[in-house]
C-alpha positions as CSV (number, residue, x, y, z in Angstrom):
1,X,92.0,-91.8,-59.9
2,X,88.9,-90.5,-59.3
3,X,87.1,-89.9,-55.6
4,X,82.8,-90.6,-55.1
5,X,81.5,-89.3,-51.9
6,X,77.9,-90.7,-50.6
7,X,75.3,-88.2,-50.0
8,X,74.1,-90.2,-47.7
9,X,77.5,-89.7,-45.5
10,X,77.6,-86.0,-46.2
11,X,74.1,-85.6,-44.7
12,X,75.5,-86.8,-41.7
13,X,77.3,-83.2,-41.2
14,X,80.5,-84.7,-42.8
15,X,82.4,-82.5,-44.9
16,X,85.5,-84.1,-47.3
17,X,88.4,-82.9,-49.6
18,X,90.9,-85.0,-51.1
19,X,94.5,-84.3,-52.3
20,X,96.7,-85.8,-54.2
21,X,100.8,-85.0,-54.3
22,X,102.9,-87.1,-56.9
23,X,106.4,-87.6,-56.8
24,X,107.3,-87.2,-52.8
25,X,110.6,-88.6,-51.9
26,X,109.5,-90.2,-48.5
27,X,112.6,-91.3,-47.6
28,X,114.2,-87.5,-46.8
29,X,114.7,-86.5,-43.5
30,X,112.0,-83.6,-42.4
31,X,112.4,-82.1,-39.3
32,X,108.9,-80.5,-39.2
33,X,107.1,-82.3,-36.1
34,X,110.1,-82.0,-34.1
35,X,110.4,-78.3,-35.0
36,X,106.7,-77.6,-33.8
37,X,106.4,-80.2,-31.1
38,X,106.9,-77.6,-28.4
39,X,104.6,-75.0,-29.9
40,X,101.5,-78.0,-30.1
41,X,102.2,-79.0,-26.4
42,X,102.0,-75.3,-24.9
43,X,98.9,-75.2,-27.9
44,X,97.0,-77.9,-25.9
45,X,98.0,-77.6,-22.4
46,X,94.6,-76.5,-21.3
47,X,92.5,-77.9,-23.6
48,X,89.4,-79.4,-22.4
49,X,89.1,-82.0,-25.3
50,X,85.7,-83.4,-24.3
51,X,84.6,-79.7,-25.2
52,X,86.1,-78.7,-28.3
53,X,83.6,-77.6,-30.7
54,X,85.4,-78.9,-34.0
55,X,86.7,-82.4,-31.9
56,X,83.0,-82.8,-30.6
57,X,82.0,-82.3,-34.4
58,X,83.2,-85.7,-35.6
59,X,81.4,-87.2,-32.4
60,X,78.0,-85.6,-33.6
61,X,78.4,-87.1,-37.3
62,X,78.3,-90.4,-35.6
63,X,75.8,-89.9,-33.3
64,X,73.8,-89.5,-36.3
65,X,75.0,-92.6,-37.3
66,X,74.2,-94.7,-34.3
67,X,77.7,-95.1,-34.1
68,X,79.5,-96.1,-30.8
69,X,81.4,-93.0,-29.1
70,X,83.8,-95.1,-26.8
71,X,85.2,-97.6,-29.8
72,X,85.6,-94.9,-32.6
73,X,87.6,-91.7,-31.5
74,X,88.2,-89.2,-34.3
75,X,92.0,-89.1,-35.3
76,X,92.8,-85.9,-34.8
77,X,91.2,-85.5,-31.3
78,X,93.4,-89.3,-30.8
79,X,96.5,-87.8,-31.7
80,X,95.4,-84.6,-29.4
81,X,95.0,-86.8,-26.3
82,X,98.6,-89.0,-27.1
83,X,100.1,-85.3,-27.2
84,X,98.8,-84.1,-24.1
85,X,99.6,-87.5,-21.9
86,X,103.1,-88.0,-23.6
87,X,104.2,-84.7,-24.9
88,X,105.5,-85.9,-27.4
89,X,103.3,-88.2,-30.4
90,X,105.0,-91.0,-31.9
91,X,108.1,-90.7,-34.9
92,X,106.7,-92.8,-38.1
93,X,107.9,-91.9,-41.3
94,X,108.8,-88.1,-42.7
95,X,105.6,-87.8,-44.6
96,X,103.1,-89.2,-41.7
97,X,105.0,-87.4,-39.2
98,X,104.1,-84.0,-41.4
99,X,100.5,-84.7,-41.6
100,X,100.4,-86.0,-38.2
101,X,101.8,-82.0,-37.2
102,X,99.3,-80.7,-39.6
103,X,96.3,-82.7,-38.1
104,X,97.2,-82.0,-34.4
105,X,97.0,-78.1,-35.3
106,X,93.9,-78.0,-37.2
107,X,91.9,-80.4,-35.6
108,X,90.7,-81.9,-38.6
109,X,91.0,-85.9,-39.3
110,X,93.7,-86.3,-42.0
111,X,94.7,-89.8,-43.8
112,X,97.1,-90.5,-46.3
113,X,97.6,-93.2,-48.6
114,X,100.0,-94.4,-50.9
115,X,98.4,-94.2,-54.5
116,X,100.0,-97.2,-56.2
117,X,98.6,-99.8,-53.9
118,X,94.8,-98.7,-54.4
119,X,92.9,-99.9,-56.9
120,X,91.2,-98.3,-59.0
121,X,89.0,-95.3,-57.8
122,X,88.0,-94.7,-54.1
123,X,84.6,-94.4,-53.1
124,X,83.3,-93.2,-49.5
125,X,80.1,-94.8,-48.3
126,X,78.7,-96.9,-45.7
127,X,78.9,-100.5,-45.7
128,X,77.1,-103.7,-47.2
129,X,79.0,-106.2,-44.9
130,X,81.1,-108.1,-47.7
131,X,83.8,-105.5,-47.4
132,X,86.9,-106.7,-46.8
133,X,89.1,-104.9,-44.2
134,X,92.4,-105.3,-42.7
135,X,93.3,-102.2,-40.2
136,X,96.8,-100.9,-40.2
137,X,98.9,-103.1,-37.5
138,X,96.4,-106.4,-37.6
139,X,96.7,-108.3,-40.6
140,X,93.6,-110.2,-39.6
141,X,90.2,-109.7,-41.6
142,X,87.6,-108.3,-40.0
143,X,83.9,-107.7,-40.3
144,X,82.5,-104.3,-40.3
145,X,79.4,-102.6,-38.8
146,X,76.7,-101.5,-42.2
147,X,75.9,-98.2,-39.9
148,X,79.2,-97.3,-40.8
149,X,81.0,-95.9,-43.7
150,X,84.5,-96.1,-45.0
151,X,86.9,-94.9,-47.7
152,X,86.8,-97.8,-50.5
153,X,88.7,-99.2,-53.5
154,X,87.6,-100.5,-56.3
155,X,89.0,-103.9,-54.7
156,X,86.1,-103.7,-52.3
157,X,89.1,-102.9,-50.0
158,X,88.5,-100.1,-47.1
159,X,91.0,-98.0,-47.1
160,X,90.3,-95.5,-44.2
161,X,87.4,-96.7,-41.9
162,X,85.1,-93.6,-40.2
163,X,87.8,-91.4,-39.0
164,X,89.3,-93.8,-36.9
165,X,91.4,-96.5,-38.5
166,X,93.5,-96.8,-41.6
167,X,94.7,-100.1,-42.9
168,X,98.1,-102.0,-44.0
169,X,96.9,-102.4,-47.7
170,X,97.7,-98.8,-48.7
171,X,100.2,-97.6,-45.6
172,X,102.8,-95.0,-46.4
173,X,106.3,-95.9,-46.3
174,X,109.6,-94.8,-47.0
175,X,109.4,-96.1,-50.7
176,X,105.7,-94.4,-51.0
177,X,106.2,-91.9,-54.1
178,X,102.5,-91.0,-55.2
179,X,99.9,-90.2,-52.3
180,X,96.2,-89.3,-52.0
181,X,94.9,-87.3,-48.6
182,X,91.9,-87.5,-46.8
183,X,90.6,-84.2,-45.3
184,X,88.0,-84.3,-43.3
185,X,85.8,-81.7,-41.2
186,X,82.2,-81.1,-39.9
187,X,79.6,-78.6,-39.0
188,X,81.8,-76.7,-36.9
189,X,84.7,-76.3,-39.6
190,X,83.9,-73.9,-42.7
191,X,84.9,-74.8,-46.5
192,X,87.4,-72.3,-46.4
193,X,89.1,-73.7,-43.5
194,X,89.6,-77.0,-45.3
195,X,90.5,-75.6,-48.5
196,X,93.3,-73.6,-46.1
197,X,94.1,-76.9,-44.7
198,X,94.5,-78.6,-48.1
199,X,96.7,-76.0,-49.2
200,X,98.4,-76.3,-46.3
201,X,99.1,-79.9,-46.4
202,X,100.7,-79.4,-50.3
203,X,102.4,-76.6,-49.3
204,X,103.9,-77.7,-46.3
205,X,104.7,-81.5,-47.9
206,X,106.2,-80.6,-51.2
207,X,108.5,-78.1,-49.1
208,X,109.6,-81.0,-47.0
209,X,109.7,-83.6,-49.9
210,X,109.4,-82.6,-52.7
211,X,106.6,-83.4,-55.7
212,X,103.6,-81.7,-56.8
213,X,99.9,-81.5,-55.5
214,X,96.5,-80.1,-56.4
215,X,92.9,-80.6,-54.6
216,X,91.2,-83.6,-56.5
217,X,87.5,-82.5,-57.3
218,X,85.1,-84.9,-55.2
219,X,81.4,-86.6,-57.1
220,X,79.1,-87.2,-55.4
221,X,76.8,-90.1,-55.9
């Protein structure tokens, strides 16, 4: 598997890693949200969200874009907000719930995807309109915006659209054994922060579950 990235996306302030961890046993018991619920909750009891330098990052790349504030919110600032009005964020599955954790403390907008329902190579650029994209919880087809850009198979299938919604095509499950991340910052977050937070995510995952992981070099096209 390979990973392209689009200039033309990266001129928009974006700035993308990708992992990849092979051999995760998803169906293992990790206790690592619940063990660091507390310490995010107490983390963002005062945060002022609409004035967070690295959330109001992601909002700038798509005001570059022309693209619309109130429909697309970033998912790490998402999963920020669901903390603060819940206090809790929702249970999923062992490996997402990880991530989710990981996400919520760095800010950055993390997706994961299961490897053996992709096809092909992945390819993140903005739209030509005959996409074909199903988001995560709605099996219905939708159109998509050509402003926009999105994480793309060799299917023609989005896979992650912005860094807002992921689909139901390549959702991780319990059975989920071979995964590729998305790790995404902006202008406001250095390299070496998302290298950190790369290692981080291996580190942290292969503790919990097992497998083996490495950064995937990115081209760019």
């Amino acid at each position: 598997m390979e990973f392209f990235v689009e200039k033309r996306v990266l001129d928009l302030g974006l700035k993308i890693k990708f992992v990849i961890i092979n051999g995760v046993d998803n169906s293992k018991k990790s206790n690592y949200l619940s063990n660091n619920l507390s310490t995010l909750i107490n983390k963002y009891k005062d945060l002022d969200v609409e004035n967070d330098s690295i959330l109001a990052g992601f909002h700038k790349i798509h005001e570059k874009g022309n693209i619309s504030k109130r429909k697309n919110i970033p998912a790490s600032e998402n999963l920020i907000r669901l903390l603060k009005e819940n206090n809790d964020i929702y249970n999923i599955n062992s490996l997402v719930d990880i991530y989710n954790t990981i996400s919520i403390d760095t800010k950055l907008c993390l997706g994961a995807h299961d490897i053996d329902k992709t096809d092909g190579n992945v390819t993140l650029r903005f739209h030509t309109g005959n996409e074909n994209y199903n988001p995560l919880g709605d099996n219905i087809s939708h159109k998509v915006k050509l402003n926009e850009y999105s994480y793309i198979d060799d299917n023609n299938d989005i896979l992650c659209r912005l860094e807002v919604r992921q689909v139901e095509k390549t959702k991780v499950t319990e059975e989920s054994k071979n995964i590729f991340y998305i790790v995404e910052g902006n202008e406001e977050t250095s390299d070496d922060y998302i290298l950190d937070v790369c290692n981080k995510i291996i580190e942290i995952t292969t503790n919990e579950l097992g497998g083996k992981g490495y950064i995937k070099e990115v081209n760019i096209i």
